[in-house]
MARTIKE-742150 format. One line per 10 residues: number of its first residue (from 1); for each residue x, y, z of C-alpha. Coordinates in pm, whole numbers, padded with zeros to 5 digits. Layout:
NUM	X,Y,Z ~ ...
***
This chain:
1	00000,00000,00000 ~ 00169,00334,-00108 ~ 00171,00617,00138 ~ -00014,00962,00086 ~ 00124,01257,00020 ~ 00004,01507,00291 ~ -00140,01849,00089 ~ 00104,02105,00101 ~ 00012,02436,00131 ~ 00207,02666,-00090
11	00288,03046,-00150 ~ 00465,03287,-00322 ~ 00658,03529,-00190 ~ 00962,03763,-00328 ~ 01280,03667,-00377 ~ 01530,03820,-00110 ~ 01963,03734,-00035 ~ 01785,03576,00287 ~ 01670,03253,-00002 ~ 02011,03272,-00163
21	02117,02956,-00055 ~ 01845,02746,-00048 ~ 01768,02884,-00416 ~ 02160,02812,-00458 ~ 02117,02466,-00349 ~ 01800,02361,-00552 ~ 01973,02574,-00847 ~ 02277,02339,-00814 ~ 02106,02034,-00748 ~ 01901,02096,-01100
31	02134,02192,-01382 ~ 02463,02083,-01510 ~ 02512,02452,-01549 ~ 02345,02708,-01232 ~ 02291,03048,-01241 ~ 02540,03184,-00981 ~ 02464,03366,-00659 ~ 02582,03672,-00903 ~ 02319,03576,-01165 ~ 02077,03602,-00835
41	02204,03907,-00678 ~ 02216,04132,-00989 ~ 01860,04000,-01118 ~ 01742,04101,-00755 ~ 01940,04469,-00799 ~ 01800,04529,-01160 ~ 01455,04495,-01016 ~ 01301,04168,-01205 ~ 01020,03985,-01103 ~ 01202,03724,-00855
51	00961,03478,-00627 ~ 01003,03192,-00411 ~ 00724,02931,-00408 ~ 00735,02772,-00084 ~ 00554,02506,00096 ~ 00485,02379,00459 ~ 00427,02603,00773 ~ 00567,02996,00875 ~ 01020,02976,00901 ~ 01000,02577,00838
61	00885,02650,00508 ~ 01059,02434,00224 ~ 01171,02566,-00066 ~ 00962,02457,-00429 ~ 01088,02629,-00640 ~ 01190,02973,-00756 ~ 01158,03222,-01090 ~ 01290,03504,-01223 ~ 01131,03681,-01532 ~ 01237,04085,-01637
71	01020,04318,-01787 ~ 01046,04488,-02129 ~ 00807,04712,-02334 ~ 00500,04477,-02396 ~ 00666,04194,-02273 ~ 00837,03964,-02002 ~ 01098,03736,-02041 ~ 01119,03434,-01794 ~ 01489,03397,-01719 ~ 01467,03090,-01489
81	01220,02877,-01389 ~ 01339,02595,-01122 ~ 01106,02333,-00937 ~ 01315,02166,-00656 ~ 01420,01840,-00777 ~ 01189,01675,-00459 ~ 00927,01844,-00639 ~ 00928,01782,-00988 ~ 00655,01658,-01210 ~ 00366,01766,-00899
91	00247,02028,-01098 ~ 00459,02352,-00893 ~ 00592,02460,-01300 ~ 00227,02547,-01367 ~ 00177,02722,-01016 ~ 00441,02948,-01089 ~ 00337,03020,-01508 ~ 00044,03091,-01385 ~ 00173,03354,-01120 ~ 00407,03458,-01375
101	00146,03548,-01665 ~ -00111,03681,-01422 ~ 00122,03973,-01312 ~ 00229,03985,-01630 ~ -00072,04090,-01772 ~ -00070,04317,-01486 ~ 00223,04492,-01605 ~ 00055,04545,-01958 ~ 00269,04268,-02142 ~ 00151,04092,-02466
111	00388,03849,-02481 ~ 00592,03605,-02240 ~ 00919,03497,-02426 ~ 01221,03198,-02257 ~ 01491,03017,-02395 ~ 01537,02607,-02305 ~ 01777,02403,-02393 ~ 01706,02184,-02678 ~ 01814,01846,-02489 ~ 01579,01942,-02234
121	01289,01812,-02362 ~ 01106,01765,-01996 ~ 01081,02109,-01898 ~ 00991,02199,-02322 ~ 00668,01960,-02276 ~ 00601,02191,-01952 ~ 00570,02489,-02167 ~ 00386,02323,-02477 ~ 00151,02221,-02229 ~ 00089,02558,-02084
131	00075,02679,-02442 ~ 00407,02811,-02551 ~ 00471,02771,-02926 ~ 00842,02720,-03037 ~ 00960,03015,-03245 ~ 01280,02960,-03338 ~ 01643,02827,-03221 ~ 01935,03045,-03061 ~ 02264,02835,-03181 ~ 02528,02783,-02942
141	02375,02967,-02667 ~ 02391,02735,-02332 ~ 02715,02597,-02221 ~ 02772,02274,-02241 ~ 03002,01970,-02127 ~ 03371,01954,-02207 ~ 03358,02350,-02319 ~ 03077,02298,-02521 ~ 02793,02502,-02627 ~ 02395,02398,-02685
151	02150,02529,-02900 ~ 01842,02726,-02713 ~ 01460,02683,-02847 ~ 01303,03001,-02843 ~ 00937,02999,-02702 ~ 00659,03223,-02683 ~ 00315,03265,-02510 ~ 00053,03536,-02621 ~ -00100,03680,-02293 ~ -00412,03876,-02491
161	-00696,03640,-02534 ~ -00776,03507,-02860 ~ -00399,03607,-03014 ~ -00249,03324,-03216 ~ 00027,03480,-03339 ~ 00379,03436,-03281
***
């Protein structure tokens, strides 16, 4: 008999240095390649949209996962997306697009753009599910293994009801 999974209640909250290294750890426990605390720190200092999802009760709560998007004219650009690898595949990803498009419709944007590798074809399902449409290919723009570089798929997700364009 397999054991239940307790609900966990979840929120978002910003981003502060106080999540650095849990968001260092789950960062480093995820990719082949992290963002650095640097990456963090001057994402934080620029002024982009940078949440923690957590989950469990008040200073015990666990880290879920974590994004970062910026802002541009009429649209946002999500930077990194990262679901702890504990809590992959439980559906946090769509908890945080969906906090991620709702404010940015907020801020007036048409458009959400992101970049993912093209080996990563896990986390390019996510976003095909959620409705991003692939757009086009960045070569050479993740590093990769042995000095290495991998190409990027270029996605897109039109905020404005009814859009289908890309």
């Amino acid at each position: 008999m397999s054991a239940l999974l307790e609900p966990l209640e979840a929120q978002l909250e910003p981003m502060t240095e106080s999540w650095f290294e849990a968001v260092l750890r789950v960062e480093q426990s995820a990719y082949p390649h992290p963002w650095s605390r640097g990456n963090f720190s001057d994402s934080l200092r620029a002024g982009y949209q940078a949440l923690v999802l957590t989950g469990g009760p008040g200073p015990n709560a666990e880290l879920l996962g974590y994004f970062v998007a910026m802002k541009g004219v009429d649209e946002v650009h999500l930077l990194n997306i990262t679901v702890a690898p504990a809590y992959q595949c439980q559906g946090w990803a769509r908890v945080m697009l969906d906090a991620l498009a709702l404010w940015s419709r907020g801020q007036g944007a048409q458009w959400l753009w992101l970049e993912v590798r093209m080996s990563n074809g896990r986390a390019r399902t996510v976003y095909e599910r959620y409705g991003f449409r692939h757009v086009g290919s960045r070569r050479q723009y993740y590093p990769a293994a042995n000095g290495a570089r991998e190409d990027a798929v270029v996605m897109s997700l039109a905020l404005n009801a009814g859009s289908n364009e890309t």
